[in-house]
C-alpha positions, 0 to 999 in steps of 0.5 A, spaced: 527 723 278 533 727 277 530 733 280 528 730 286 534 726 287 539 733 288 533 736 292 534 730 297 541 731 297 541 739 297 536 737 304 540 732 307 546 738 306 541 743 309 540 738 315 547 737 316 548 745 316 543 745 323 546 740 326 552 744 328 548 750 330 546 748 337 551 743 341 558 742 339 556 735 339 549 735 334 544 729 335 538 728 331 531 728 333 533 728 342 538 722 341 533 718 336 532 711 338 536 705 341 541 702 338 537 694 341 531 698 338 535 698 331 537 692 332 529 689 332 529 693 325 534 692 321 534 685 319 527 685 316 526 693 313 529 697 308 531 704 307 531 710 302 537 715 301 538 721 299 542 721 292 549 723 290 552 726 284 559 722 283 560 714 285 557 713 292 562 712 298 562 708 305 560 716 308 554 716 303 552 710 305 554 712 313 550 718 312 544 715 309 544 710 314 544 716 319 538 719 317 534 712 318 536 710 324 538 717 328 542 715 335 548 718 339 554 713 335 551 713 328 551 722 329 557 722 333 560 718 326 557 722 321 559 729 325 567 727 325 565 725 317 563 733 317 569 736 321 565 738 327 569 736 333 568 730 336 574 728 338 573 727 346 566 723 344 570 717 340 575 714 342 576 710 336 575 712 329 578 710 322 575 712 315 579 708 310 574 710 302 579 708 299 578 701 301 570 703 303 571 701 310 569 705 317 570 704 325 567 707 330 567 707 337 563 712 342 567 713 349 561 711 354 561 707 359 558 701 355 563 703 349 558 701 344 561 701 336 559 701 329 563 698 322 561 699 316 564 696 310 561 694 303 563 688 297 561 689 289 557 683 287 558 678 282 551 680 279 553 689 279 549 690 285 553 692 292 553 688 299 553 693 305 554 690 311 553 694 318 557 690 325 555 693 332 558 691 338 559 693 345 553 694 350 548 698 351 543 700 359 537 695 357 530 698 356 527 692 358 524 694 366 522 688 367 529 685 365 534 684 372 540 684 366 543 692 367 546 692 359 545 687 354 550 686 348 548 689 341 554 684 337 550 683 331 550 684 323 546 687 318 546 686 310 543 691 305 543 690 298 542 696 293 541 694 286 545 698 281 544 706 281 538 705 285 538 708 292 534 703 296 537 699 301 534 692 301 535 688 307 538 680 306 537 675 310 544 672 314 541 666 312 541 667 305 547 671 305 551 666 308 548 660 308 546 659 314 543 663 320 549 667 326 547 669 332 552 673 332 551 676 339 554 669 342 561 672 339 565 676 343 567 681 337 566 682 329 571 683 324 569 687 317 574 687 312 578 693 312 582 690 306 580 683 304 574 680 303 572 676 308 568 677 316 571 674 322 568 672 328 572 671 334 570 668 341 575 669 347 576 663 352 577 665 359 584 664 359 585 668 352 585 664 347 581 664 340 576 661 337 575 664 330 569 663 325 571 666 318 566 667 313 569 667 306 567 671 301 566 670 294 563 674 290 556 672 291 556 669 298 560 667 305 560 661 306 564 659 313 572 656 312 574 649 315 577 650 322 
């Protein structure tokens, strides 16, 4: 098992070394697919990562993230992790290990942005949680709406030293279901524990939901 764990990894390694062979801005599998089309995917399936040889950090899990669901902003990430030159491509980028954080958003016309951040659970396990925002050109023709948002929250689960991702279910992980897309912006925790949700009324101001970690589950504060 050990054996094929590094060969995983050494392959990943190899895979990343072509990337930057062809373009200054390296996609996997021609773009890969929509993010909205990721969104359908994530909630309900798992993923399988390459392993590592020291304690695993926010950029292996960014990269195995990468590699299940191949598209622009999550290669542009993993590009910036890898020192390849994607400054003009992302207007905002922020990789903190230590606290197992990142942000990053790409500068297109629909701006779509990705945050990753990650809990160690009461039981052993890690929560993962990955938060979309932005928009992106809808792939529904038969649709009149231009973009549709992608605000949403994944929840994965890995057990231990095992490198499978177990999907949670907001409900289960939060007491209770979140359409998150009816939020105008997603807040992970860079430090702290607990994810904001925040509407913006037309004058400005703020209404926020804060889901309050502890150490099992969220659960929403009191307003």
């Amino acid at each position: 098992m050990k054996k094929t764990v590094l060969l995983l990894a050494a392959l990943c390694c190899i895979c990343a070394s072509t990337w930057a062979q062809d373009d200054e801005f390296p996609e996997l599998a021609d773009h890969g697919v929509a993010l909205q089309l990721v969104m359908k995917e994530w909630h309900g399936q798992g993923l399988y990562t390459a392993g590592w040889d020291d304690k695993p950090t926010v950029k292996n899990y960014f990269t195995g993230l990468a590699y299940a669901y191949p598209n622009d902003l999550f290669q542009m990430v993993v590009s910036k992790m890898l020192g390849l030159g994607v400054d003009d491509a992302l207007t905002e980028y922020v990789l903190d290990e230590r606290n197992g954080y990142i942000l990053a958003e790409l500068g297109t016309e629909t701006s779509p942005s990705v945050q990753m951040c990650y809990w160690n659970c009461k039981d052993g396990s890690r929560l993962i949680a990955v938060a979309l925002q932005g928009y992106e050109y809808n792939l529904d023709d038969t649709s009149e709406e231009l973009f549709v948002s992608l605000n949403d929250i994944a929840f994965f689960r890995i057990l231990g030293d095992e490198l499978i991702w177990r999907p949670v279910p907001v409900r289960q992980i939060c007491g209770q279901d979140y359409d998150f897309i009816l939020y105008d912006s997603i807040e992970l925790p860079r430090q702290g524990k607990d994810i904001r949700l925040i509407e913006r009324s037309e004058s400005g101001d703020e209404d926020v939901t804060t889901l309050v970690w502890d150490g099992a589950r969220f659960s929403a504060a009191a307003r």
